[in-house]
N, C-alpha and C positions, 0 to 999 in steps of 0.2 A: 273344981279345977277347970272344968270346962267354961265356966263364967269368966276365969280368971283368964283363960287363955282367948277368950273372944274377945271379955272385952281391954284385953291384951291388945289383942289382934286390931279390934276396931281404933283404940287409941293411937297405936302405929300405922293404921293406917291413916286414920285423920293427920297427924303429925307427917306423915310422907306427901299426902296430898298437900297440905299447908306450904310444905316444904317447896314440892314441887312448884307452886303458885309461884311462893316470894323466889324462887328460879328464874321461872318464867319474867316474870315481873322485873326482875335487877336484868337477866338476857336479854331482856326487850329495850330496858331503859338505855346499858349499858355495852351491850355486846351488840344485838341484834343490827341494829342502824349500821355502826363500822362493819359485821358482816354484810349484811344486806350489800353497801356502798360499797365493798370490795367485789362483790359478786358482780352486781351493777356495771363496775369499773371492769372491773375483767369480762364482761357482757359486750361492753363497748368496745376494749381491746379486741376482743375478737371480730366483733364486726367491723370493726375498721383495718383488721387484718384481713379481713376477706375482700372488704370492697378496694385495698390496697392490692391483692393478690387476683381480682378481676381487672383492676385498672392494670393492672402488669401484665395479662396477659390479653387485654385487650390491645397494648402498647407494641406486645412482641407481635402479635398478629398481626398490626398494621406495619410493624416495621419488616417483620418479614415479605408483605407483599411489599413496601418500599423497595428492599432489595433485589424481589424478583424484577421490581419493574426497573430498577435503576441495571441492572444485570442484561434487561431483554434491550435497554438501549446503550447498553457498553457494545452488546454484540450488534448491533443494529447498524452503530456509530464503526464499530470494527470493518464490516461488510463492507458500510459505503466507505471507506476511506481504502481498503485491498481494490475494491470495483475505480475509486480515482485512481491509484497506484497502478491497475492494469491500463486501464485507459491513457494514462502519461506513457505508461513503458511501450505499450503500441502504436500511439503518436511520435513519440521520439524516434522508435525502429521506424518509422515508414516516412519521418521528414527526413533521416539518416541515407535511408535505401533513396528517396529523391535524389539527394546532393548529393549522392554517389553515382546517382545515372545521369546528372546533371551533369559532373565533373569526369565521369566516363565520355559523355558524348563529346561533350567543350573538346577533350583530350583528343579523342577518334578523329574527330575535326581537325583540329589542329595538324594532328599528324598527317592528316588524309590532304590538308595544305600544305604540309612542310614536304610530303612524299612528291606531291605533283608538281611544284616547285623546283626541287631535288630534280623532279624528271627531267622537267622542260629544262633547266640548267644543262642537265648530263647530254640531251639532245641538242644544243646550241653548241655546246662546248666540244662535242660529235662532229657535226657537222661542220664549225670551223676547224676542227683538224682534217675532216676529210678534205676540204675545202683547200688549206694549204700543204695537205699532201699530192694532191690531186692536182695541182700549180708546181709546185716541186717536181712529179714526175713529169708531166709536160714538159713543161720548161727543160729537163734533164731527155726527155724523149726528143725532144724536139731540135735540141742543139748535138746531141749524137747522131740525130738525121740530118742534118743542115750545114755539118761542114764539111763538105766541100761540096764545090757550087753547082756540078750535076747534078747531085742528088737534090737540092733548093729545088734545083729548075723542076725535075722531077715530080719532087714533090708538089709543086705550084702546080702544074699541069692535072693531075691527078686530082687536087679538091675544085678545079675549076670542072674538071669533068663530073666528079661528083656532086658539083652545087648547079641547080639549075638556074640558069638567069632568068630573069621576070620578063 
């Protein structure tokens, strides 16, 4: 029984080895290649997923420093254009405050010629009232001492004393 079971044993094992072969053999002919090629293929998939997923974030890194830089000249561009906006608004207040001192003085003038004007008018216009009030009282002094004809004589005597002859 023991012969029986060895070479039992041996025949099965020859027949599993056999087996195993022509496995081997149809796997290789008929399986292995389409594995292999999927393997391969999915090999490739991934490496070009990767050098996909390097190119993408070589892509974002550039693009983020893009943004940094386009960002450093928004604000850059921000600056100078607040530095022209003060610049105009302190040009404008200081040509404003001119032609306001400008048109203060003009005005000061003016008026500092209309006042003296004014003056010398009020002065002229003084004086010829003094002028014919001062002819008025005369004339009215002078004819209440003049009539009647003592007092003429009188009178004539008295400026001839008071005038000295040359």
């Amino acid at each position: 029984m023991e012969k029986l079971i060895t070479d039992f044993s041996l025949g099965l094992f020859f027949w599993q080895t056999l087996l195993f072969i022509v496995l081997v053999v149809f796997l290789k002919k008929y399986a292995w290649k389409p594995i292999l090629s999927a393997v391969e293929d999915r090999e490739e998939g991934i490496k070009d997923a990767l050098a996909s997923a390097v190119k993408a974030k070589a892509e974002m890194e550039s693009l983020n420093a893009d943004n940094e830089r386009v960002l450093l000249e928004a604000k850059q561009e921000r600056d100078k254009l607040l530095k022209e906006a003060r610049e105009t608004k302190d040009y404008i207040i200081k040509e404003a405050k001119e032609k306001a001192n400008i048109e203060a003085d003009r005005l000061m003038s003016s008026a500092k010629e209309q006042i003296a004007n004014e003056k010398i008018k009020a002065i002229t216009e003084l004086k010829k009232t003094v002028a014919s009030l001062s002819i008025d009282i005369a004339e009215k002094v002078l004819k209440s001492e003049l009539k009647d004809k003592s007092m003429q004589e009188k009178f004539i005597e008295t400026t001839l004393e008071d005038t000295e002859l040359n």
